[in-house]
Jmol script that loads the backbone (N, CA, C; Angstrom):
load data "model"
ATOM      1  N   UNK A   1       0.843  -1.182   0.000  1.00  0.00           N
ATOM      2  CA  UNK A   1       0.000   0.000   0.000  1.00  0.00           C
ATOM      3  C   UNK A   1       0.884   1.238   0.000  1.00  0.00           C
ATOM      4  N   UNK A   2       0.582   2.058  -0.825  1.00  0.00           N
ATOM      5  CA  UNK A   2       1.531   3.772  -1.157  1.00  0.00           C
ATOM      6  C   UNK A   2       0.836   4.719   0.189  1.00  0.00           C
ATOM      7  N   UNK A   3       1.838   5.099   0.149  1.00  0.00           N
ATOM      8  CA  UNK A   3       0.924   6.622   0.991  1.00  0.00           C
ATOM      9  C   UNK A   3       1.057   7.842   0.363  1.00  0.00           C
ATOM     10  N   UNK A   4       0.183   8.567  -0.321  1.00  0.00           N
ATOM     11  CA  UNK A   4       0.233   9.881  -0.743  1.00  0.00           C
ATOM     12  C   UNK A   4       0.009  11.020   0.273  1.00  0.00           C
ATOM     13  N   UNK A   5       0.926  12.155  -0.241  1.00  0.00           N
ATOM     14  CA  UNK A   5       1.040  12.983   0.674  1.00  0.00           C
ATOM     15  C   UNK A   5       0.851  14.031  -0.161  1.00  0.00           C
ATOM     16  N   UNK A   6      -1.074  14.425   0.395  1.00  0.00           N
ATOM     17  CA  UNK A   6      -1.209  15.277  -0.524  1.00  0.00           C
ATOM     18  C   UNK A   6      -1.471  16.444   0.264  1.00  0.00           C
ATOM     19  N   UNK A   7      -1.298  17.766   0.059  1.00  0.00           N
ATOM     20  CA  UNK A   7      -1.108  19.158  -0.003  1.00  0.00           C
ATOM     21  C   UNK A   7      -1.928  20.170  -0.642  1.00  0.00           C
ATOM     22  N   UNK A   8      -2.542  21.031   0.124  1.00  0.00           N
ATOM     23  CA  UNK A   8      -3.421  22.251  -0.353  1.00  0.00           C
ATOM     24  C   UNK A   8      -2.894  22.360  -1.615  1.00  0.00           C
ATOM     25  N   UNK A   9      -3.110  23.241  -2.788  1.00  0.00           N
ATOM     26  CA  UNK A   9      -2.888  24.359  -3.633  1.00  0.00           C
ATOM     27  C   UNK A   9      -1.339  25.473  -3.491  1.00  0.00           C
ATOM     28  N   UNK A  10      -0.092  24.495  -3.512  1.00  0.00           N
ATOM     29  CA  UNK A  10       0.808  25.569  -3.266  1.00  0.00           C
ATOM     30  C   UNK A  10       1.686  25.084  -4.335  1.00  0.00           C
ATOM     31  N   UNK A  11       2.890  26.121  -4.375  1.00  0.00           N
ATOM     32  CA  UNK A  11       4.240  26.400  -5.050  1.00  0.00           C
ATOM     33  C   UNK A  11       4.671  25.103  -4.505  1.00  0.00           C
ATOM     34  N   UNK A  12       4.423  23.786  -5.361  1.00  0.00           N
ATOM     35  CA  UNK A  12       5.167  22.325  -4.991  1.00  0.00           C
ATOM     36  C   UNK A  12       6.630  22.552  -5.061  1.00  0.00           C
ATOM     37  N   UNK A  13       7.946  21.969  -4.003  1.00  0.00           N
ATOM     38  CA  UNK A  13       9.733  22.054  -4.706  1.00  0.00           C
ATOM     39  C   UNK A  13       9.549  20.607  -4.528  1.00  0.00           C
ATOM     40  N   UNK A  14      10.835  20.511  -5.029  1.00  0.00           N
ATOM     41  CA  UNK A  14      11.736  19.257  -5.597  1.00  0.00           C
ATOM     42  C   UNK A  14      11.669  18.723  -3.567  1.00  0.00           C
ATOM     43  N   UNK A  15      11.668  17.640  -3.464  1.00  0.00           N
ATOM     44  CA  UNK A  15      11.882  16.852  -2.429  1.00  0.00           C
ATOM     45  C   UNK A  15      13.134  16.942  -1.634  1.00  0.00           C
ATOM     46  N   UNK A  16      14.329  18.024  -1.803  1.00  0.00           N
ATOM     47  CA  UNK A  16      15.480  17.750  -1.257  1.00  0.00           C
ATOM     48  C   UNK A  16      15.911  17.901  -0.034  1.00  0.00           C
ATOM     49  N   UNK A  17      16.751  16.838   0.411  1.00  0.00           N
ATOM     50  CA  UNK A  17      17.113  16.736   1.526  1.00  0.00           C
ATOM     51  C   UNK A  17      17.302  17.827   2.548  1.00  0.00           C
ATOM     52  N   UNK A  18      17.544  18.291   3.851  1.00  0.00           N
ATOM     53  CA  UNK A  18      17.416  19.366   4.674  1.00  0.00           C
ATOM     54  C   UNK A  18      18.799  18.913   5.345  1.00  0.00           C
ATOM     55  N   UNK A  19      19.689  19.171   5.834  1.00  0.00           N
ATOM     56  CA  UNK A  19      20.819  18.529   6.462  1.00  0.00           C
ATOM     57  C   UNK A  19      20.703  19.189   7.777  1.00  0.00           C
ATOM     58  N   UNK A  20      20.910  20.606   8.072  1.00  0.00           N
ATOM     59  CA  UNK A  20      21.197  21.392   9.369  1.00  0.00           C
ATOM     60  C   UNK A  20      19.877  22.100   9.534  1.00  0.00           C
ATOM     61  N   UNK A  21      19.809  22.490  10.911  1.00  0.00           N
ATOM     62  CA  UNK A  21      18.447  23.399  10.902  1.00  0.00           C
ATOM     63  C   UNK A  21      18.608  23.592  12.884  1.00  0.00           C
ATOM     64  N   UNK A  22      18.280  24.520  12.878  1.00  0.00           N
ATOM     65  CA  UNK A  22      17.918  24.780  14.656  1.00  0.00           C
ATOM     66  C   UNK A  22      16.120  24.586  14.964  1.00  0.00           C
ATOM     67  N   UNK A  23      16.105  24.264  16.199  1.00  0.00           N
ATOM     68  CA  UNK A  23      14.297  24.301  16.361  1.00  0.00           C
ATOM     69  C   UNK A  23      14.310  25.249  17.294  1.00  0.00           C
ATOM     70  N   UNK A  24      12.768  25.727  16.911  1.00  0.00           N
ATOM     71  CA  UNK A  24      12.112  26.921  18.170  1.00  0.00           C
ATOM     72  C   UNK A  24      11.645  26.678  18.694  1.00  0.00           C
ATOM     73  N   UNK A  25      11.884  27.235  20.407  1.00  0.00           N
ATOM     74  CA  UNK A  25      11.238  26.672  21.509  1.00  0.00           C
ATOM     75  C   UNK A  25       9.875  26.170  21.152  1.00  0.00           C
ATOM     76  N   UNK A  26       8.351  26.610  20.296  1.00  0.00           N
ATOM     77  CA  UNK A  26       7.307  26.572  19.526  1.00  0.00           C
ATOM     78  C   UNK A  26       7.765  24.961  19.302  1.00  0.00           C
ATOM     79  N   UNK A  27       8.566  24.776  18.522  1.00  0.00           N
ATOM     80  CA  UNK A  27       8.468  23.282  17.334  1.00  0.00           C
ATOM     81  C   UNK A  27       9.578  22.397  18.274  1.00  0.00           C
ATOM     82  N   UNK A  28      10.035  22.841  19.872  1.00  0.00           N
ATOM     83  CA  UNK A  28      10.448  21.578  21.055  1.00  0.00           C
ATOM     84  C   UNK A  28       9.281  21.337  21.467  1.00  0.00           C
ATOM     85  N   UNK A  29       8.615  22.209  21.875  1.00  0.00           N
ATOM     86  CA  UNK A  29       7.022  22.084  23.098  1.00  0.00           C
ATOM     87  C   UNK A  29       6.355  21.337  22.353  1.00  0.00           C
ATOM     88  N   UNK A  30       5.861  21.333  20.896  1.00  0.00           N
ATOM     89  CA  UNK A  30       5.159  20.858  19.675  1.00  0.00           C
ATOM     90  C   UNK A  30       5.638  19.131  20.006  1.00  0.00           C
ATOM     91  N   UNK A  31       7.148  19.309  19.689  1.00  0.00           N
ATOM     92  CA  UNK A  31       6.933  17.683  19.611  1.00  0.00           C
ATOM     93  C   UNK A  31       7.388  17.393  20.757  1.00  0.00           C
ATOM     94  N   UNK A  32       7.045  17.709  21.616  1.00  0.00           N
ATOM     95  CA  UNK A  32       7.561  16.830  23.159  1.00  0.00           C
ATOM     96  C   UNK A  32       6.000  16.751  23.090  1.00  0.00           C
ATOM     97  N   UNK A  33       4.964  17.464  23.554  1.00  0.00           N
ATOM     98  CA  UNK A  33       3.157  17.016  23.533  1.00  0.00           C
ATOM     99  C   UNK A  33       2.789  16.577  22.497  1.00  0.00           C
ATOM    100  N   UNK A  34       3.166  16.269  21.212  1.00  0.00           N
ATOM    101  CA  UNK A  34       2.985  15.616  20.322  1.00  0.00           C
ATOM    102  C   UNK A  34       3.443  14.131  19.856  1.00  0.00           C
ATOM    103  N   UNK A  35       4.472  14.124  21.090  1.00  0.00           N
ATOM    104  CA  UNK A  35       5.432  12.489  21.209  1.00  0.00           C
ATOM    105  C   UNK A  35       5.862  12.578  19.654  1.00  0.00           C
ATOM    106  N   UNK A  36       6.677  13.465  18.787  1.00  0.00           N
ATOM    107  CA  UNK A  36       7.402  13.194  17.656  1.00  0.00           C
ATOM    108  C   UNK A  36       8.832  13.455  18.365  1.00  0.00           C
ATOM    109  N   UNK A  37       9.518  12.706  17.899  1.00  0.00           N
ATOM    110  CA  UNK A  37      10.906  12.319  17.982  1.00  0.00           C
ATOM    111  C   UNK A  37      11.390  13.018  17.448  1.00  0.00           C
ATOM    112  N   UNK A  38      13.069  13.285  17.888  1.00  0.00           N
ATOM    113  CA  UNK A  38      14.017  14.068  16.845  1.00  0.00           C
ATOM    114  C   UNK A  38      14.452  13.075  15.491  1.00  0.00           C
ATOM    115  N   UNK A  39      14.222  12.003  16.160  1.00  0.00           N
ATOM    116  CA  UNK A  39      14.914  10.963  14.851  1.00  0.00           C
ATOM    117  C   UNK A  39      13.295  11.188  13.727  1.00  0.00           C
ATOM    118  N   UNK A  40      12.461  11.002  13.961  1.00  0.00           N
ATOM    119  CA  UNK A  40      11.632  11.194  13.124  1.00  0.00           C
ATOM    120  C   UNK A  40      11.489  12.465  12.167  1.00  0.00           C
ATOM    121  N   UNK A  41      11.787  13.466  12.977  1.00  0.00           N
ATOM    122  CA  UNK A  41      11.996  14.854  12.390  1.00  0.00           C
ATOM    123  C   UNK A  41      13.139  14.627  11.368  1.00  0.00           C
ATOM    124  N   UNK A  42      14.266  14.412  12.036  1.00  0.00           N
ATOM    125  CA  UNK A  42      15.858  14.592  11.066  1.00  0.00           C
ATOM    126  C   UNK A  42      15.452  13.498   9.799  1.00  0.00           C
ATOM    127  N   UNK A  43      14.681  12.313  10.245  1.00  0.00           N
ATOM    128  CA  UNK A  43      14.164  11.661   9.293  1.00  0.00           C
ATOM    129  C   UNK A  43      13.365  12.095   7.704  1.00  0.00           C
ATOM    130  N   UNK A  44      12.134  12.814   8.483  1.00  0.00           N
ATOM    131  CA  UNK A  44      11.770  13.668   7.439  1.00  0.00           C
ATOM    132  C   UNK A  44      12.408  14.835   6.760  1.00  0.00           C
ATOM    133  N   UNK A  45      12.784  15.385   7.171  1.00  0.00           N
ATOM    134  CA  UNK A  45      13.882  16.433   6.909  1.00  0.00           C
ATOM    135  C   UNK A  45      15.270  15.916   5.755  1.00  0.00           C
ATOM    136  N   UNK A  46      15.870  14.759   5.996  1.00  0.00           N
ATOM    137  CA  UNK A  46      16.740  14.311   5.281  1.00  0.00           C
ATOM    138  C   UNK A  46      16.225  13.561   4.013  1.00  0.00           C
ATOM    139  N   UNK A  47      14.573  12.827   4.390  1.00  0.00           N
ATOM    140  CA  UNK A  47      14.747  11.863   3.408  1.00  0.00           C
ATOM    141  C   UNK A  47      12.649  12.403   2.896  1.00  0.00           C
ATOM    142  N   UNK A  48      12.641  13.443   2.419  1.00  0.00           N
ATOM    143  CA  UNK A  48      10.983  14.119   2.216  1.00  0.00           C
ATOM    144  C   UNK A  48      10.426  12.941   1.076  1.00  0.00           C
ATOM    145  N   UNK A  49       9.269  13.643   1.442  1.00  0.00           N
ATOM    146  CA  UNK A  49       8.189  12.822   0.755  1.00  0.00           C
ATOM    147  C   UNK A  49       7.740  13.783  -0.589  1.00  0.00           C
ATOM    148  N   UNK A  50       7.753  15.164  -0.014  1.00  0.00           N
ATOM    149  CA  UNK A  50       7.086  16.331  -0.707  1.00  0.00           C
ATOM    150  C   UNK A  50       7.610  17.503   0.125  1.00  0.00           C
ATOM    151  N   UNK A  51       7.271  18.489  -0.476  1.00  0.00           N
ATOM    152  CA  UNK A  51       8.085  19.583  -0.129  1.00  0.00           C
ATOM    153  C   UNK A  51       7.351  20.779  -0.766  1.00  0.00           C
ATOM    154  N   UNK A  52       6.891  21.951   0.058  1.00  0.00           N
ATOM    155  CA  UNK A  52       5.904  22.967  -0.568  1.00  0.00           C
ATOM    156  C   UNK A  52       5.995  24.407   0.003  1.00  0.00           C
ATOM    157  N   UNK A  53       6.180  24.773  -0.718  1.00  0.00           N
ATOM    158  CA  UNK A  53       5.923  26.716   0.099  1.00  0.00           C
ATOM    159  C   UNK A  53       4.633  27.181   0.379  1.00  0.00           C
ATOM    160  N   UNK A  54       5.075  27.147   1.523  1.00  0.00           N
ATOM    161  CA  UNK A  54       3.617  27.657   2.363  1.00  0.00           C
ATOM    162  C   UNK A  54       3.515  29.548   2.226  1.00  0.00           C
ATOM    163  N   UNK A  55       4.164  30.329   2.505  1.00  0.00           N
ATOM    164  CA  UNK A  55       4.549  31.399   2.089  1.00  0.00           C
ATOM    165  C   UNK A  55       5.967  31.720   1.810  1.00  0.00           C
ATOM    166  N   UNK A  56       6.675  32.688   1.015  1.00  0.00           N
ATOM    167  CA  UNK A  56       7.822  33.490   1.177  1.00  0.00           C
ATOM    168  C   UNK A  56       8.591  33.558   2.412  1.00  0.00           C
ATOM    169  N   UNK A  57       9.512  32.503   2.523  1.00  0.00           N
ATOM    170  CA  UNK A  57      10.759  32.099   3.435  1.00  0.00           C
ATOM    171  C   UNK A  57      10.027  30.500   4.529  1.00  0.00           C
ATOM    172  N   UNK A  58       9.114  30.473   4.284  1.00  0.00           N
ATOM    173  CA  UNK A  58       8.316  29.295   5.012  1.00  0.00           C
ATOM    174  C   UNK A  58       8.364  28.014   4.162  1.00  0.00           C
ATOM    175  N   UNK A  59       8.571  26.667   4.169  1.00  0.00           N
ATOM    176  CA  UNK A  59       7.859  25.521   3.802  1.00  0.00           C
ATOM    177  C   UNK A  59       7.690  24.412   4.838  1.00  0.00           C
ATOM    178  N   UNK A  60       6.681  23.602   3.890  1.00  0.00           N
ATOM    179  CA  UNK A  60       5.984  22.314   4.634  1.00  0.00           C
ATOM    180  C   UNK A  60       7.374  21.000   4.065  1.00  0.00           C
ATOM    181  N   UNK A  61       7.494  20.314   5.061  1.00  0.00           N
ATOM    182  CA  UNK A  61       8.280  19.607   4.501  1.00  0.00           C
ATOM    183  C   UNK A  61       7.447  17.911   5.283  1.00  0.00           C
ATOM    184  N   UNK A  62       7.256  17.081   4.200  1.00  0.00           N
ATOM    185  CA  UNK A  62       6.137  15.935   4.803  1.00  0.00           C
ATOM    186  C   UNK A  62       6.843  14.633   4.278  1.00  0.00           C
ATOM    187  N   UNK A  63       6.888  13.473   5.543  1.00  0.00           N
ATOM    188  CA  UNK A  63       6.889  12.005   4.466  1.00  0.00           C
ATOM    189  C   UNK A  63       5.925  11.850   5.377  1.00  0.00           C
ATOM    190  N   UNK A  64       5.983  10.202   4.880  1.00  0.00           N
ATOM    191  CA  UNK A  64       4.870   9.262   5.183  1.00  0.00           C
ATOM    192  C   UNK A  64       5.530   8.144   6.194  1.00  0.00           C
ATOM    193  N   UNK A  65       5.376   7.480   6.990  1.00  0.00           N
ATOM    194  CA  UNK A  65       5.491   6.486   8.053  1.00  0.00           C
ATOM    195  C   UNK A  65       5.145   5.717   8.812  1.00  0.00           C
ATOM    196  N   UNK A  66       5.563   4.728   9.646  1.00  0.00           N
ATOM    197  CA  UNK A  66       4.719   3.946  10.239  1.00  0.00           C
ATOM    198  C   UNK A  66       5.077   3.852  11.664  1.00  0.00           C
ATOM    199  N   UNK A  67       4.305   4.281  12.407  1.00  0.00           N
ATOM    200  CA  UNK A  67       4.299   4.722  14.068  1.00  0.00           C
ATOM    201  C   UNK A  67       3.338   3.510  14.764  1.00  0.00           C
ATOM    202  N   UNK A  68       4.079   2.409  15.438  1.00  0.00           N
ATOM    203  CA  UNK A  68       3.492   1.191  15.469  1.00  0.00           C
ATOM    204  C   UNK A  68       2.647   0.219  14.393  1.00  0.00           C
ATOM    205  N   UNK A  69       1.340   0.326  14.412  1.00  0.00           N
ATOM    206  CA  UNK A  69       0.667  -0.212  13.018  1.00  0.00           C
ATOM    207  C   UNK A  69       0.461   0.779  12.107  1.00  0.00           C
ATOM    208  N   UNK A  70      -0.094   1.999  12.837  1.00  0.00           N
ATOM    209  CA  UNK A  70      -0.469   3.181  11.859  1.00  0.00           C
ATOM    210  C   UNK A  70       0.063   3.921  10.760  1.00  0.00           C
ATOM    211  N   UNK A  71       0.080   4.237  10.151  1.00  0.00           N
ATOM    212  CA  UNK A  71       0.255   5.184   8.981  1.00  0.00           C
ATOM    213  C   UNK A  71       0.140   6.459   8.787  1.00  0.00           C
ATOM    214  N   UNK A  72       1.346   7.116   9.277  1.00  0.00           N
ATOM    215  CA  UNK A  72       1.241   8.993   9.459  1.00  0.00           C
ATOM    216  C   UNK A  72       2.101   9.761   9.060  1.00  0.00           C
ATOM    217  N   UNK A  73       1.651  10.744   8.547  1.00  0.00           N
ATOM    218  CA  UNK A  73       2.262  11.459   7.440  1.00  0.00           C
ATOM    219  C   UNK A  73       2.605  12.639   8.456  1.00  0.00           C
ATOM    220  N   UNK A  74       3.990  12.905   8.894  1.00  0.00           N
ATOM    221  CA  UNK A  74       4.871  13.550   9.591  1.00  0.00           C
ATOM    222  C   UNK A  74       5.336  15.291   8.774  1.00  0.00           C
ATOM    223  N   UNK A  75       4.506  16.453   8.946  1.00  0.00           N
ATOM    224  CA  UNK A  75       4.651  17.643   8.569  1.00  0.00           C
ATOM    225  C   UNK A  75       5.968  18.292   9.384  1.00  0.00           C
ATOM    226  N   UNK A  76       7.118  19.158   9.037  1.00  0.00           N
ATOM    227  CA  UNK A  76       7.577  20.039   9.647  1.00  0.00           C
ATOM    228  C   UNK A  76       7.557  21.140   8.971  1.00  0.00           C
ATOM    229  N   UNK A  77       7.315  22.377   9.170  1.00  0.00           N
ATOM    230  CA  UNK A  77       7.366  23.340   9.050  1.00  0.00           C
ATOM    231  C   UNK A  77       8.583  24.025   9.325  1.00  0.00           C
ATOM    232  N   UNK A  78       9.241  24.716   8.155  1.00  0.00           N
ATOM    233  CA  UNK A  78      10.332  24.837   8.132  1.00  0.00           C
ATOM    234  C   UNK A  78      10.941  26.258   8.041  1.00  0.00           C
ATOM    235  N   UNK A  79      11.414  27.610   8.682  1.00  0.00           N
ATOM    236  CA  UNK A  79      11.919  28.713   8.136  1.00  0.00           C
ATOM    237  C   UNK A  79      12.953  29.123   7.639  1.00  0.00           C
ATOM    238  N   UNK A  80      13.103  28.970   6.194  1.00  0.00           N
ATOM    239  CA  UNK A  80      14.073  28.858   5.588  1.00  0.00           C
ATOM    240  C   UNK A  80      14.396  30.668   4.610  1.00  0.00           C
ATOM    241  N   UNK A  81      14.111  31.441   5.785  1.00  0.00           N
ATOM    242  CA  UNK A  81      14.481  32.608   5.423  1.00  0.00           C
ATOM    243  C   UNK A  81      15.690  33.288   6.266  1.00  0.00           C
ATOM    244  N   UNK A  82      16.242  32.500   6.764  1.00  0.00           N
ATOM    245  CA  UNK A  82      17.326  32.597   8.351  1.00  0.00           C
ATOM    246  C   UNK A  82      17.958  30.980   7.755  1.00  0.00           C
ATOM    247  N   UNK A  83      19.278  31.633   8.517  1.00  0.00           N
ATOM    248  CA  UNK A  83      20.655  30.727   8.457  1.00  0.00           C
ATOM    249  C   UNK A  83      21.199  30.511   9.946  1.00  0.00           C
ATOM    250  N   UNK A  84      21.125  28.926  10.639  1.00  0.00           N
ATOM    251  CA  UNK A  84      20.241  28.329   9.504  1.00  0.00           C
ATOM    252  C   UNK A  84      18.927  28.249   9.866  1.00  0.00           C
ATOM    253  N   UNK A  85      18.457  27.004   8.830  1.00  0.00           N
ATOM    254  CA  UNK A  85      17.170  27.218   8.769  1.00  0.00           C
ATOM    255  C   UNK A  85      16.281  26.722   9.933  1.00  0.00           C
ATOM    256  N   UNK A  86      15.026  27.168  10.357  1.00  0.00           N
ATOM    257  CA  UNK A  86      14.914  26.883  11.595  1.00  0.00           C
ATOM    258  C   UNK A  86      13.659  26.171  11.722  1.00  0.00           C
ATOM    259  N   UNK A  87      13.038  25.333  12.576  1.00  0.00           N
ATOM    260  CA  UNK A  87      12.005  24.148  12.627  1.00  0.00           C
ATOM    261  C   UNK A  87      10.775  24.834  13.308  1.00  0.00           C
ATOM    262  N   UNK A  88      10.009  25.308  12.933  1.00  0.00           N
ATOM    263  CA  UNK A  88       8.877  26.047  13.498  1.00  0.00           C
ATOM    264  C   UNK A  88       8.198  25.530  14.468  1.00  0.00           C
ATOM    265  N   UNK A  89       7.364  24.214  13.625  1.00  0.00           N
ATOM    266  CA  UNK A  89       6.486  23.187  14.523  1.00  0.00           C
ATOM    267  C   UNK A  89       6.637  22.128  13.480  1.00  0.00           C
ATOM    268  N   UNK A  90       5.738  21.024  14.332  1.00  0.00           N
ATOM    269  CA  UNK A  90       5.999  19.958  13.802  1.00  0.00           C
ATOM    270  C   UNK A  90       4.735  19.126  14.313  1.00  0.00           C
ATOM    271  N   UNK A  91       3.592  18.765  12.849  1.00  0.00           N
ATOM    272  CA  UNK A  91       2.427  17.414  13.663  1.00  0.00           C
ATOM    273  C   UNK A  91       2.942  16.575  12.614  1.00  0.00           C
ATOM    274  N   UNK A  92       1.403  15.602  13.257  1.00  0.00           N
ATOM    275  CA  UNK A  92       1.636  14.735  12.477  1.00  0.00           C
ATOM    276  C   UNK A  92      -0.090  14.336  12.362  1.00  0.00           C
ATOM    277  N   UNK A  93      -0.199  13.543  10.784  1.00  0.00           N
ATOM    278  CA  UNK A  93      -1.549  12.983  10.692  1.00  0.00           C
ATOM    279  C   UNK A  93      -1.802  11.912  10.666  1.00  0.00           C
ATOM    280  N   UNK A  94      -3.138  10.997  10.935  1.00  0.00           N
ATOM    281  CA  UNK A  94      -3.029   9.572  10.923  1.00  0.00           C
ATOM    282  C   UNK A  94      -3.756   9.415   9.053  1.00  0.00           C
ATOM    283  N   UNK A  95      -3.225   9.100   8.311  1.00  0.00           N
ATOM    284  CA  UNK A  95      -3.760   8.312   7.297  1.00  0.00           C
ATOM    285  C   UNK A  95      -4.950   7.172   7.723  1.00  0.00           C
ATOM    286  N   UNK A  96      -6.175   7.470   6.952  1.00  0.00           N
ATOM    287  CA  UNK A  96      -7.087   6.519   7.298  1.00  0.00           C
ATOM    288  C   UNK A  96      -7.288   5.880   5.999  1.00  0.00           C
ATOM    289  N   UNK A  97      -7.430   4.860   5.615  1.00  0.00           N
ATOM    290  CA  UNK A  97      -7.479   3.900   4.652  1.00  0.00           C
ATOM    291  C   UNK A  97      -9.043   4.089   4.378  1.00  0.00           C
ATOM    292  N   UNK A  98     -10.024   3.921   3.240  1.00  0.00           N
ATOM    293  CA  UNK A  98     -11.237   3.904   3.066  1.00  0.00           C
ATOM    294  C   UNK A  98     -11.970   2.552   3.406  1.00  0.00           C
ATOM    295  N   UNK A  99     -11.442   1.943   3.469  1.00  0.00           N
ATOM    296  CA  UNK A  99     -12.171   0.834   4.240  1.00  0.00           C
ATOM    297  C   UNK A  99     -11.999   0.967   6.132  1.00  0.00           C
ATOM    298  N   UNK A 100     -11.636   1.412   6.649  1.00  0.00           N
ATOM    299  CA  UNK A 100     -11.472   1.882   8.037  1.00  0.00           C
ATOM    300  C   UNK A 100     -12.802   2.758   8.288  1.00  0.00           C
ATOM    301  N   UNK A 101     -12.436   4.235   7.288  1.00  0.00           N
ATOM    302  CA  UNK A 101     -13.196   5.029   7.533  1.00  0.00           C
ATOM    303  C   UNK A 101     -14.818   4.705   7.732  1.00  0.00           C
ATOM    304  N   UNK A 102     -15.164   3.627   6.757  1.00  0.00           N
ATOM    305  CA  UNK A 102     -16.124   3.120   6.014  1.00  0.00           C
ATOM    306  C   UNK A 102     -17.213   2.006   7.161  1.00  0.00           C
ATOM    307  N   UNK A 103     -16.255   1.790   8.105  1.00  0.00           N
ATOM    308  CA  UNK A 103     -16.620   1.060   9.225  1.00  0.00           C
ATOM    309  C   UNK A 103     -17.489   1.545  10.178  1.00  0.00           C
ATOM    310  N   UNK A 104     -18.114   0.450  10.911  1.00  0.00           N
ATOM    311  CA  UNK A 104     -18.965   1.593  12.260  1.00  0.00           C
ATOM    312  C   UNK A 104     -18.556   1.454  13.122  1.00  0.00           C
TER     313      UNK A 104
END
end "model"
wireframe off; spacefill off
backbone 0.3
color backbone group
């Protein structure tokens, strides 16, 4: 099974890797109550799924993964108008399959 990682209406980039980046207190608090990992982050960050400008010096940077059985597509938000670039926040979504949803 694929996981697509699909995205509003924006300026789509090329998928490339992120190597260095600092986080803001905002995107520590984010994923410490959100239970996302740094390895998951540096994960997405190094190895994207998709990659999109959210506005002028901002992007979404997303893969897809598997967090025990589930299937979740891991967003960081990225400010890449500052050197370096810096980790805003960070969720994550659960992918629901249509036969799941479809259930009572």
């Amino acid at each position: 099974m694929g996981a697509r990682f699909l995205l509003r209406p924006m300026l789509r980039l090329a998928p490339e890797p992120l190597y260095a980046c600092e986080f803001t207190p905002h995107a520590l608090r984010a994923m410490q109550r959100r239970r996302i990992s740094f390895a998951w982050v540096y994960q997405v960050l190094q190895e994207p799924d998709a990659r999109a400008a959210v506005r002028p010096g901002r992007e979404r940077i997303g893969a897809a993964g598997m967090i025990g059985d589930d299937l979740y597509i891991v967003t960081v938000v990225v400010g890449m108008d500052r050197f370096p670039p810096e980790v805003v926040t960070v969720f994550r979504t659960r992918v629901i399959d249509r036969e799941e949803a479809s259930s009572p």
